[in-house]
PDB file of the backbone (N, CA, C, O) and the ligand in Angstrom, with CONECT records:
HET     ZN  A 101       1
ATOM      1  N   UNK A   1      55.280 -33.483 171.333  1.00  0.00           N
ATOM      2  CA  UNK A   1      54.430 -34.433 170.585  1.00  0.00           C
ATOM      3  C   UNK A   1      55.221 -35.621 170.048  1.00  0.00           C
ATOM      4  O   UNK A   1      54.586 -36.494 169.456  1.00  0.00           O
ATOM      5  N   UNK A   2      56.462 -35.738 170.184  1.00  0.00           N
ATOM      6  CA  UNK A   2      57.172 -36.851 169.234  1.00  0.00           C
ATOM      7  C   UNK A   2      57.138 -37.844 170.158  1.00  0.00           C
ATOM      8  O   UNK A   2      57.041 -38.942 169.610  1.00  0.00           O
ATOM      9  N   UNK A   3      57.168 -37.880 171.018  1.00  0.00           N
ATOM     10  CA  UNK A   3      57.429 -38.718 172.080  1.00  0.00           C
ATOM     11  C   UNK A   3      55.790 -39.417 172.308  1.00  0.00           C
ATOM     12  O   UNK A   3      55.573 -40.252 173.186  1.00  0.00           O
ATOM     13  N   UNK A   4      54.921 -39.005 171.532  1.00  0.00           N
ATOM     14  CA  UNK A   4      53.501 -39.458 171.904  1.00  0.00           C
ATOM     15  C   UNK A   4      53.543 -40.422 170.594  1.00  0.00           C
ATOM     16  O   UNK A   4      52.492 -41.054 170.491  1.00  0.00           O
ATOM     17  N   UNK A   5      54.468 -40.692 169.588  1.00  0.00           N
ATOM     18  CA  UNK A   5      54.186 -41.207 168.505  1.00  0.00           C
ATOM     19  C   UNK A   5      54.740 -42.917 168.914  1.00  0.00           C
ATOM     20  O   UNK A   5      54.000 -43.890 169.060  1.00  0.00           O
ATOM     21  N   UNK A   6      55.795 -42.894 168.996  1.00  0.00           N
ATOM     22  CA  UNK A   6      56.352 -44.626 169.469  1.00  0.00           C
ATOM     23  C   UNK A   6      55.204 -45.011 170.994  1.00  0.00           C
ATOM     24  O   UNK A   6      55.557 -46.011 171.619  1.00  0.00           O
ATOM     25  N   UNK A   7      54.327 -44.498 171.371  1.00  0.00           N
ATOM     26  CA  UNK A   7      53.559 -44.794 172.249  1.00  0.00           C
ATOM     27  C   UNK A   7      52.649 -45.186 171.659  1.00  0.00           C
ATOM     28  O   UNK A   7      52.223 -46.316 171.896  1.00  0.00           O
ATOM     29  N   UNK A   8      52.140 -44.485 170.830  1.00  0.00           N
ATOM     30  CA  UNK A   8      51.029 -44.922 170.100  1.00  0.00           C
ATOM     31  C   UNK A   8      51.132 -45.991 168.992  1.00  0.00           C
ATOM     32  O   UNK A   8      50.070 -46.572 168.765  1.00  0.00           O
ATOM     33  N   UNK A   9      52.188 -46.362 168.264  1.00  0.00           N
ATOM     34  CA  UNK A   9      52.539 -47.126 167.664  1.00  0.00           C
ATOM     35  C   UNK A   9      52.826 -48.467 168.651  1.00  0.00           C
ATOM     36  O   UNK A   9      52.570 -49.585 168.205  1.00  0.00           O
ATOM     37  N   UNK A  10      53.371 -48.300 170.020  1.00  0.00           N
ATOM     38  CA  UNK A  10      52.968 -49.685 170.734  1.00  0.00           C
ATOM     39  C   UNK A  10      52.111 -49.898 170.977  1.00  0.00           C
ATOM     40  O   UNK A  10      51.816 -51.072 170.755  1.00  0.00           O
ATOM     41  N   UNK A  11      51.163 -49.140 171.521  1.00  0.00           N
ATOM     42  CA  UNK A  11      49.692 -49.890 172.023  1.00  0.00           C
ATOM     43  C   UNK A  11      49.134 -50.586 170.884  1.00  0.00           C
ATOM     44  O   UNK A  11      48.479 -51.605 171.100  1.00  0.00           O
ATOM     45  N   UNK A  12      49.331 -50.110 169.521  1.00  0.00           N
ATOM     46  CA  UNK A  12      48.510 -50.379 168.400  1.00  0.00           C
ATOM     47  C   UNK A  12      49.270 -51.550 167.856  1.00  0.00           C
ATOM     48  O   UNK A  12      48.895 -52.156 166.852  1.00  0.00           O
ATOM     49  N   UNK A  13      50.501 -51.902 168.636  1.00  0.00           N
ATOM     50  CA  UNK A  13      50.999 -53.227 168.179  1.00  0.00           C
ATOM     51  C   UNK A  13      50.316 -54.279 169.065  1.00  0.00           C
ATOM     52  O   UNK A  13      49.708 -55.286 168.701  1.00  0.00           O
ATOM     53  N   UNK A  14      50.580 -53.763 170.486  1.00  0.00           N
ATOM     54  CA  UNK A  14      50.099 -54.660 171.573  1.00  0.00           C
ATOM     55  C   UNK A  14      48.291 -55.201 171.026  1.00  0.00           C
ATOM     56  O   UNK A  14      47.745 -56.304 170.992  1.00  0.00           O
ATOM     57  N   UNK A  15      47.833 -53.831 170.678  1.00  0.00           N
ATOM     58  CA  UNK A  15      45.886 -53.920 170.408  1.00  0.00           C
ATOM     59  C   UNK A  15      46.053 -55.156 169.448  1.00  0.00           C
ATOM     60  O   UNK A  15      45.341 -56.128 169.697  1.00  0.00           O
ATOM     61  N   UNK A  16      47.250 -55.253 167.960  1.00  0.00           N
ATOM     62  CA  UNK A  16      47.096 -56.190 167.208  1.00  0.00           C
ATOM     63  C   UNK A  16      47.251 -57.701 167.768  1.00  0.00           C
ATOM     64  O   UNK A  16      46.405 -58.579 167.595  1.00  0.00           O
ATOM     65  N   UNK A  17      48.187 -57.824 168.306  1.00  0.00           N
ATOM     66  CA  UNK A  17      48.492 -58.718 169.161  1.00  0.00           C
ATOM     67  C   UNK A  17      47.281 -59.622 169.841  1.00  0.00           C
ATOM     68  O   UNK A  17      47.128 -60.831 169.667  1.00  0.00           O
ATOM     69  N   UNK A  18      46.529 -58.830 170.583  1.00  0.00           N
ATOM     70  CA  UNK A  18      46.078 -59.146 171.282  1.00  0.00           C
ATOM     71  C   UNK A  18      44.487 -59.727 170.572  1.00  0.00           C
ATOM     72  O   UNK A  18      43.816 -60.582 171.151  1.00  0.00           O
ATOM     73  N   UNK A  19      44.060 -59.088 169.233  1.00  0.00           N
ATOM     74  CA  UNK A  19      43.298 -59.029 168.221  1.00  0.00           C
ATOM     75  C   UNK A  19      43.365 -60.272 168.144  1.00  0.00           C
ATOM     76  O   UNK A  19      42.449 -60.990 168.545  1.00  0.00           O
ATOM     77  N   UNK A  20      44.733 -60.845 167.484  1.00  0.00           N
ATOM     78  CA  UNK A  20      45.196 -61.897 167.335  1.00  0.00           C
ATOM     79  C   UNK A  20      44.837 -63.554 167.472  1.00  0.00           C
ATOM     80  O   UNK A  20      44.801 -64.493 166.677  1.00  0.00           O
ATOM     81  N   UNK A  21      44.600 -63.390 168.881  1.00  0.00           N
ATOM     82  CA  UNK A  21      44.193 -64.186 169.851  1.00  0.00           C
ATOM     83  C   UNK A  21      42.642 -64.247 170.330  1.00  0.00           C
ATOM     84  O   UNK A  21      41.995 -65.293 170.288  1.00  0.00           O
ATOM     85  N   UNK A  22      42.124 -63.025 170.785  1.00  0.00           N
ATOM     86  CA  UNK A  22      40.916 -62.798 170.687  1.00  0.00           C
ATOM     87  C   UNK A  22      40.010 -62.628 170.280  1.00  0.00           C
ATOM     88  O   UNK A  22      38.893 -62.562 170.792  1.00  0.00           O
ATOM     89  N   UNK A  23      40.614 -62.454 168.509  1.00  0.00           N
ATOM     90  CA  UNK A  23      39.229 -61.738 167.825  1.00  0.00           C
ATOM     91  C   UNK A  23      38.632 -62.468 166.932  1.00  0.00           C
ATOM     92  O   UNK A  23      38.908 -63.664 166.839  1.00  0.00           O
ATOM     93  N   UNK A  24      37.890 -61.987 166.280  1.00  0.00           N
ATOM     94  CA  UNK A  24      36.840 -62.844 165.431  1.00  0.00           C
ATOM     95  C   UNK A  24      37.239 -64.453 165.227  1.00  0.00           C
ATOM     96  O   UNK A  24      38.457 -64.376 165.070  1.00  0.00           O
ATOM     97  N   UNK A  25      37.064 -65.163 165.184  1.00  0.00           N
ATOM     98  CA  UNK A  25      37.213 -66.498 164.624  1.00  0.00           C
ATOM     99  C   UNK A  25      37.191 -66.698 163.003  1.00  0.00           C
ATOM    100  O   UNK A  25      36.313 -66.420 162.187  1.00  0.00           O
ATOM    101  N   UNK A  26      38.090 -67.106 162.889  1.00  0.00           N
ATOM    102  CA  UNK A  26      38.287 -67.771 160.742  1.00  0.00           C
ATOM    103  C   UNK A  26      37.367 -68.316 160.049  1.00  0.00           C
ATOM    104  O   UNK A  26      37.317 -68.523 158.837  1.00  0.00           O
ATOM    105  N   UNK A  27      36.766 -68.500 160.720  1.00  0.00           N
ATOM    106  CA  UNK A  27      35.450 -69.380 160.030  1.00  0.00           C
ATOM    107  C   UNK A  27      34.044 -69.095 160.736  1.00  0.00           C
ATOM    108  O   UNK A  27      33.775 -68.732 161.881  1.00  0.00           O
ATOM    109  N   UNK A  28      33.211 -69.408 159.578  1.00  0.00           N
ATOM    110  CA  UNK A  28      31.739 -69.054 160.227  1.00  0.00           C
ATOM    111  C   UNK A  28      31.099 -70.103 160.233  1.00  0.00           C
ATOM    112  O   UNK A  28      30.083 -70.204 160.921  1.00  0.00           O
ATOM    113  N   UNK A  29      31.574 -71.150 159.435  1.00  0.00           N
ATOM    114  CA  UNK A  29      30.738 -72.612 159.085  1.00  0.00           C
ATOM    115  C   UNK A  29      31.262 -74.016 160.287  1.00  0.00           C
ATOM    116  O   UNK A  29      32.004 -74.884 159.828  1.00  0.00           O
ATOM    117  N   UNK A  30      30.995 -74.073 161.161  1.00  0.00           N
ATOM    118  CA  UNK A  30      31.342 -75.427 162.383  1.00  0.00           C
ATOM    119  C   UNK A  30      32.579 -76.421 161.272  1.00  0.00           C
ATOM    120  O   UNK A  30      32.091 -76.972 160.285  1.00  0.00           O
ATOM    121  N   UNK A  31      33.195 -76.481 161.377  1.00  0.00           N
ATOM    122  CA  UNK A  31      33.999 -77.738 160.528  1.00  0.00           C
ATOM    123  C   UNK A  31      33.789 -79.343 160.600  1.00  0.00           C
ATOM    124  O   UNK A  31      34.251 -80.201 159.848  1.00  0.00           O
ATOM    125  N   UNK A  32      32.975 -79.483 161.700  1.00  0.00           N
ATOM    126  CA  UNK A  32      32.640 -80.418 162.345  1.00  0.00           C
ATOM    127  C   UNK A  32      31.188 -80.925 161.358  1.00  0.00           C
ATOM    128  O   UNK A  32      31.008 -81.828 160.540  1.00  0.00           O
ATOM    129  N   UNK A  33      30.494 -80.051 161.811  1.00  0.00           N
ATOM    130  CA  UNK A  33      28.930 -80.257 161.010  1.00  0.00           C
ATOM    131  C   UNK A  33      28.257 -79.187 159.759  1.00  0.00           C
ATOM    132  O   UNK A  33      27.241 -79.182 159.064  1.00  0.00           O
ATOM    133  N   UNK A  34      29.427 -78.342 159.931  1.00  0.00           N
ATOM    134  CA  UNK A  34      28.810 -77.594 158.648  1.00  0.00           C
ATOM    135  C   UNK A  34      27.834 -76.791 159.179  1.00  0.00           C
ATOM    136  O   UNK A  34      27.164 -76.345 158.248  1.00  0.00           O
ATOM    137  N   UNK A  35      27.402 -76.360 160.345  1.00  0.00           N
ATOM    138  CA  UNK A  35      26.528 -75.579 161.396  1.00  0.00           C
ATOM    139  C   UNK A  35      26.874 -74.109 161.415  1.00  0.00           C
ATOM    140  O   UNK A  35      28.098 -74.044 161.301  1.00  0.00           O
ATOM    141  N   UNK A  36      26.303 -72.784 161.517  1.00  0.00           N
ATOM    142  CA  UNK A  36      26.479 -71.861 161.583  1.00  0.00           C
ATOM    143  C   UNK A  36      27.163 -71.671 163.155  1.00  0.00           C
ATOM    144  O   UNK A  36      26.592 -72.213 164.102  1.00  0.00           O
ATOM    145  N   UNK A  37      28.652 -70.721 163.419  1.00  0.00           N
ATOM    146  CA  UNK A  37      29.387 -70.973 164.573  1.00  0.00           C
ATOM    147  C   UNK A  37      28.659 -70.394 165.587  1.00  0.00           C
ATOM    148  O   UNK A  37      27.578 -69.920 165.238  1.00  0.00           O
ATOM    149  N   UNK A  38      29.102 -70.260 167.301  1.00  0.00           N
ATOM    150  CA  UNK A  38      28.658 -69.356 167.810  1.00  0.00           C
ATOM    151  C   UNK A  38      30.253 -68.994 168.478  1.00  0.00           C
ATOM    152  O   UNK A  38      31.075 -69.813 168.889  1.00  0.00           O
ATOM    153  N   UNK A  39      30.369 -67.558 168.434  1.00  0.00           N
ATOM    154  CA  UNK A  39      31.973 -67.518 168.713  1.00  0.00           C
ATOM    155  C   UNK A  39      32.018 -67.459 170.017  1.00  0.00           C
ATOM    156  O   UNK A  39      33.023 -66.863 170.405  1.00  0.00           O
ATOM    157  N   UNK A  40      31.328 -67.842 170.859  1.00  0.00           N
ATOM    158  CA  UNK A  40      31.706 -68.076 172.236  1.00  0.00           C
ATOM    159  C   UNK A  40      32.213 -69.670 172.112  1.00  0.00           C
ATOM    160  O   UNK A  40      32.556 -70.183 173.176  1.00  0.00           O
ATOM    161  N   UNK A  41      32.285 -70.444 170.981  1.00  0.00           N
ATOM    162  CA  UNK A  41      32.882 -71.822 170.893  1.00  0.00           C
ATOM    163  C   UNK A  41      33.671 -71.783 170.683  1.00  0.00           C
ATOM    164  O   UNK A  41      33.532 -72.388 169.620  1.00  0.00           O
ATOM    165  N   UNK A  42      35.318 -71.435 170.734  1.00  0.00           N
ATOM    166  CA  UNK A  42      35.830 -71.302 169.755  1.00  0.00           C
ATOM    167  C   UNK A  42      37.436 -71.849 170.663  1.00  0.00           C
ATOM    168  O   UNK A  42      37.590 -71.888 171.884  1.00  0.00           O
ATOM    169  N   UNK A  43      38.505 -72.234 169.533  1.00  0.00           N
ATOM    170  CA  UNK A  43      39.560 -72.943 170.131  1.00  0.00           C
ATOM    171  C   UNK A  43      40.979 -71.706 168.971  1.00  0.00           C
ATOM    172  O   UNK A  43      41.024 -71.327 167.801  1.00  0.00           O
ATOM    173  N   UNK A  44      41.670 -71.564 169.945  1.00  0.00           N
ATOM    174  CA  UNK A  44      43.170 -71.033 169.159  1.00  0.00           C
ATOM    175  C   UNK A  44      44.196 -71.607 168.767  1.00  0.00           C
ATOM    176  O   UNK A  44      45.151 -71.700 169.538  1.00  0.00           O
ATOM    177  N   UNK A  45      44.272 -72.273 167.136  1.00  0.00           N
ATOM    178  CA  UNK A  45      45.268 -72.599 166.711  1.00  0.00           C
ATOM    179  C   UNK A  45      45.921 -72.146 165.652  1.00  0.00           C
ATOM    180  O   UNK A  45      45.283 -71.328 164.990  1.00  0.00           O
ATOM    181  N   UNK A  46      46.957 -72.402 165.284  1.00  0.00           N
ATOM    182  CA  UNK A  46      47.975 -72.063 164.582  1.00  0.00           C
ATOM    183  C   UNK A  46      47.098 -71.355 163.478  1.00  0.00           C
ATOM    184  O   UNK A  46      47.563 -70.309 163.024  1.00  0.00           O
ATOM    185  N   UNK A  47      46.203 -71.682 163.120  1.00  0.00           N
ATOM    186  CA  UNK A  47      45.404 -71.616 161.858  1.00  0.00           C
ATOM    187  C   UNK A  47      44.184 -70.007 162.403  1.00  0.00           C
ATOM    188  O   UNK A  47      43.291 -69.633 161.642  1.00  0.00           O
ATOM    189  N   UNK A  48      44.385 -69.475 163.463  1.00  0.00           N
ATOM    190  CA  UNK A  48      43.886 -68.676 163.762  1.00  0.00           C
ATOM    191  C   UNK A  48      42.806 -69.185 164.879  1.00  0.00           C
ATOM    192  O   UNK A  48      42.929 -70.286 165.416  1.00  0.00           O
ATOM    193  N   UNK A  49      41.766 -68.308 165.175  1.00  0.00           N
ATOM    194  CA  UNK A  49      40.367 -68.780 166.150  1.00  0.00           C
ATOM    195  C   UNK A  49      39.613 -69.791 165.391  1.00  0.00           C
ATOM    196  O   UNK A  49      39.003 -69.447 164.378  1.00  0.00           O
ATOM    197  N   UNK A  50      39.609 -70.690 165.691  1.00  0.00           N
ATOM    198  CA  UNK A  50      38.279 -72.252 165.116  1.00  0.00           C
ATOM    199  C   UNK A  50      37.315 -72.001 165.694  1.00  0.00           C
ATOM    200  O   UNK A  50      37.386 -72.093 166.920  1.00  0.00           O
ATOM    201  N   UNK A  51      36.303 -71.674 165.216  1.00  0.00           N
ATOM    202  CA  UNK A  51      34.796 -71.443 166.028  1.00  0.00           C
ATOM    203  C   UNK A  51      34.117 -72.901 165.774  1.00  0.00           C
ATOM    204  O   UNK A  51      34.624 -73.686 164.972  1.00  0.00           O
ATOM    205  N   UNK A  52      32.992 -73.200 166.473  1.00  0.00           N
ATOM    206  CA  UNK A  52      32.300 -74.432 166.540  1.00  0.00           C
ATOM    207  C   UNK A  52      31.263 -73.871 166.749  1.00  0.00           C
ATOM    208  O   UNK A  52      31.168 -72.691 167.089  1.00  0.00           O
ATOM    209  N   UNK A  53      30.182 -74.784 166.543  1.00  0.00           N
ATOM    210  CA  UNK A  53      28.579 -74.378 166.787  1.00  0.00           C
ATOM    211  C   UNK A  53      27.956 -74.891 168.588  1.00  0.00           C
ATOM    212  O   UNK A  53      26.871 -74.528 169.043  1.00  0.00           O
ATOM    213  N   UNK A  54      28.896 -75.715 169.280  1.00  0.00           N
ATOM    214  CA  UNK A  54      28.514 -76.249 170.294  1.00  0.00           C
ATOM    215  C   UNK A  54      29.472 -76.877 170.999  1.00  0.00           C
ATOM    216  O   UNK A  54      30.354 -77.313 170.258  1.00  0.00           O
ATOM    217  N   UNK A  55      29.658 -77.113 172.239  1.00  0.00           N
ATOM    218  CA  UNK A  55      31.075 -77.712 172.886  1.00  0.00           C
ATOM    219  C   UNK A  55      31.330 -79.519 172.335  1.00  0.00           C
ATOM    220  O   UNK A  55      32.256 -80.289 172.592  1.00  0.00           O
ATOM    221  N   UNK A  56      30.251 -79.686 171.621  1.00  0.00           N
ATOM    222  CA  UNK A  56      30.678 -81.538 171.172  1.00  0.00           C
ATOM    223  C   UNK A  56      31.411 -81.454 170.039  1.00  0.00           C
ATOM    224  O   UNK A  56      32.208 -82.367 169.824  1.00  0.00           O
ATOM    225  N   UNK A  57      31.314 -80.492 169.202  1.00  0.00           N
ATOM    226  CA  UNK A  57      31.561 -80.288 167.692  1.00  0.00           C
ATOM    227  C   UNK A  57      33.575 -79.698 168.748  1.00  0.00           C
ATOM    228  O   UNK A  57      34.639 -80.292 168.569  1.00  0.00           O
ATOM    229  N   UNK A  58      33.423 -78.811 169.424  1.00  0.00           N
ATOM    230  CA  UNK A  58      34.945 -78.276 169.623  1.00  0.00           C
ATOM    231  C   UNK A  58      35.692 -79.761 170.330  1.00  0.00           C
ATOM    232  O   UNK A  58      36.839 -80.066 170.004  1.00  0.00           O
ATOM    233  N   UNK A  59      35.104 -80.382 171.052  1.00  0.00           N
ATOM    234  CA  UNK A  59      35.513 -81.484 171.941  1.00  0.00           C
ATOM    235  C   UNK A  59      36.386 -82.618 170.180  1.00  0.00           C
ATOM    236  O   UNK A  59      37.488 -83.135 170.000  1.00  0.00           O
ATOM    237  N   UNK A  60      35.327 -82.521 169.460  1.00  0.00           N
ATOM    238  CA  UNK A  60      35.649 -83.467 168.345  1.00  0.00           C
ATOM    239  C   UNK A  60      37.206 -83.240 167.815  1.00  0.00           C
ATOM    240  O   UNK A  60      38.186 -83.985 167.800  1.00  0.00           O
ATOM    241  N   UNK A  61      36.976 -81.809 167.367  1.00  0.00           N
ATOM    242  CA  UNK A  61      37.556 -81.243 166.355  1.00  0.00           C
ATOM    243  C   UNK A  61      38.848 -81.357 167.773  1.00  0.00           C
ATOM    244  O   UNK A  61      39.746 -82.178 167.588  1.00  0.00           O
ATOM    245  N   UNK A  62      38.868 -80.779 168.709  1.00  0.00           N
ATOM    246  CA  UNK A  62      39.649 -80.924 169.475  1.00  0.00           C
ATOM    247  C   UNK A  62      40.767 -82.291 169.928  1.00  0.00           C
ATOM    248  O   UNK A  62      41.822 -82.617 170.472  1.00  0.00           O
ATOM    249  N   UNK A  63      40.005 -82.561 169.473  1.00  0.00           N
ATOM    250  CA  UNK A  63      40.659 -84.414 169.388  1.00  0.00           C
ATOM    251  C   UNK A  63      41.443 -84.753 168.067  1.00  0.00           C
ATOM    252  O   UNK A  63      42.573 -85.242 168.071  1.00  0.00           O
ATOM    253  N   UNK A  64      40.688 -84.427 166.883  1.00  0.00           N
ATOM    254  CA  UNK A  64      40.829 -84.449 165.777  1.00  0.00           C
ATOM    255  C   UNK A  64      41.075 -84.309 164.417  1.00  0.00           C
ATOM    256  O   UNK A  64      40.823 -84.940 163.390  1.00  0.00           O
ATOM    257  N   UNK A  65      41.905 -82.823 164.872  1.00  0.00           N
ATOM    258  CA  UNK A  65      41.574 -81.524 163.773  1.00  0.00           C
ATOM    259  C   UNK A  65      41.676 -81.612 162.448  1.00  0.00           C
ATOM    260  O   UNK A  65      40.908 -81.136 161.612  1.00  0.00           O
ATOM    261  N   UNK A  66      43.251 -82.624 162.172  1.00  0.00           N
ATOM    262  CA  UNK A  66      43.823 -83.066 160.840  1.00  0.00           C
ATOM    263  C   UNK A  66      41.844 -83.892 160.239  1.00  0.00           C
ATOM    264  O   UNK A  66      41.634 -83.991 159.030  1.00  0.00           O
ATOM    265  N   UNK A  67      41.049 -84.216 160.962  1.00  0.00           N
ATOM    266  CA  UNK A  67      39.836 -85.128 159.824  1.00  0.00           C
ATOM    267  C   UNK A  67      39.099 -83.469 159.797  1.00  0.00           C
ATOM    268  O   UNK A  67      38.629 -83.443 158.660  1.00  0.00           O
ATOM    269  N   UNK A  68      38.924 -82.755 160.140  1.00  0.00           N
ATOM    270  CA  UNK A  68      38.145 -81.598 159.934  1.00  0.00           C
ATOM    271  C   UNK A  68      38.560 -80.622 159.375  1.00  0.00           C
ATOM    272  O   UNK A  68      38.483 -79.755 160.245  1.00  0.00           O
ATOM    273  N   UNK A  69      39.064 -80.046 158.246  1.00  0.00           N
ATOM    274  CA  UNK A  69      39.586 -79.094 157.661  1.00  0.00           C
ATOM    275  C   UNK A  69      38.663 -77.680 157.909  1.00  0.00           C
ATOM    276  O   UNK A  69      37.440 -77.637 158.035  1.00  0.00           O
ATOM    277  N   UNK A  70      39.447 -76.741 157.936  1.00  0.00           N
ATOM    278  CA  UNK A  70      38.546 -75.555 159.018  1.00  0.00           C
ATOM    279  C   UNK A  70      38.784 -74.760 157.211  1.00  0.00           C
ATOM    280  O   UNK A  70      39.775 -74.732 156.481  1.00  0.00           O
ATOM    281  N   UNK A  71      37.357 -74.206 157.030  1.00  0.00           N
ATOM    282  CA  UNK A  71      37.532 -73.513 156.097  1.00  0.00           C
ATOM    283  C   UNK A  71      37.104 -71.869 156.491  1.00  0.00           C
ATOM    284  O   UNK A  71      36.135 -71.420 157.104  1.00  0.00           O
ATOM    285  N   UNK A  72      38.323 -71.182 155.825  1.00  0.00           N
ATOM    286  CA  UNK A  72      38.176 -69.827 155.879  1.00  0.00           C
ATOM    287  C   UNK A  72      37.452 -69.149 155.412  1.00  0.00           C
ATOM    288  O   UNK A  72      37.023 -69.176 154.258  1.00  0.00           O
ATOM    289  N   UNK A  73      37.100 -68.104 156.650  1.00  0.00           N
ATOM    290  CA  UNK A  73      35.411 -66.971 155.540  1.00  0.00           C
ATOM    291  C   UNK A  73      36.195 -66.296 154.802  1.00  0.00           C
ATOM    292  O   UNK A  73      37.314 -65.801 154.940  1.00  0.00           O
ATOM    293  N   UNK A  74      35.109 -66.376 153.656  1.00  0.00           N
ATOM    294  CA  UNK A  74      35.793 -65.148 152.608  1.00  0.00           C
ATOM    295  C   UNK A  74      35.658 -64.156 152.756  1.00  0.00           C
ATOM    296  O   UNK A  74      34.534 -63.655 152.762  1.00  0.00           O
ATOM    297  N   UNK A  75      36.979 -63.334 152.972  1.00  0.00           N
ATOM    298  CA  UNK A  75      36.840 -61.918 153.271  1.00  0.00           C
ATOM    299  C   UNK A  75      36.606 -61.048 151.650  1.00  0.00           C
ATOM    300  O   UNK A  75      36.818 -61.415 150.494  1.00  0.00           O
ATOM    301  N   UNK A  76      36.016 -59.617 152.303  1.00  0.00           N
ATOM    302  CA  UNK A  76      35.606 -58.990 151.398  1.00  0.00           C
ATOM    303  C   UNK A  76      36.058 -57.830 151.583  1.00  0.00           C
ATOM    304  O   UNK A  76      35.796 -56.930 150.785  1.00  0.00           O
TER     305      UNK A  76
HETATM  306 ZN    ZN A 101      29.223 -78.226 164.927  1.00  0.00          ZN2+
END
């Protein structure tokens, strides 16, 4: 059984990892318009997943990010 433990402790690094990149988006509010997101919009930066409400709002923000401040959901 010991040998099943550093296995399982990688995948569950790799799973975070990968969380990381893929998972939920930081925000629920468009930064762009203040629009509820849909997370199939969404762009990966430093600041985590940016969700957008529509590909014009990501195209913007994409251009632009420093005028759109991405605000974080409050976690609970
Ligand atoms: Zn928007």
């Amino acid at each position: 059984m010991k040998t099943l433990i550093p296995a399982l402790l990688l995948s569950a690094l790799t799973l975070g990892t990968a969380l990381a990149k893929s998972g939920p988006p930081v925000n629920d509010l468009c930064p762009v318009d203040g629009k509820a997101v849909r997370i199939i919009y969404r762009i990966f930066s430093e600041r985590g997943n940016v969700a957008f409400c529509c590909t014009e709002c990501m195209e913007t923000w994409r251009k632009n990010p420093g005028r759109y401040p991405v605000k974080p959901r409050i976690e609970k």
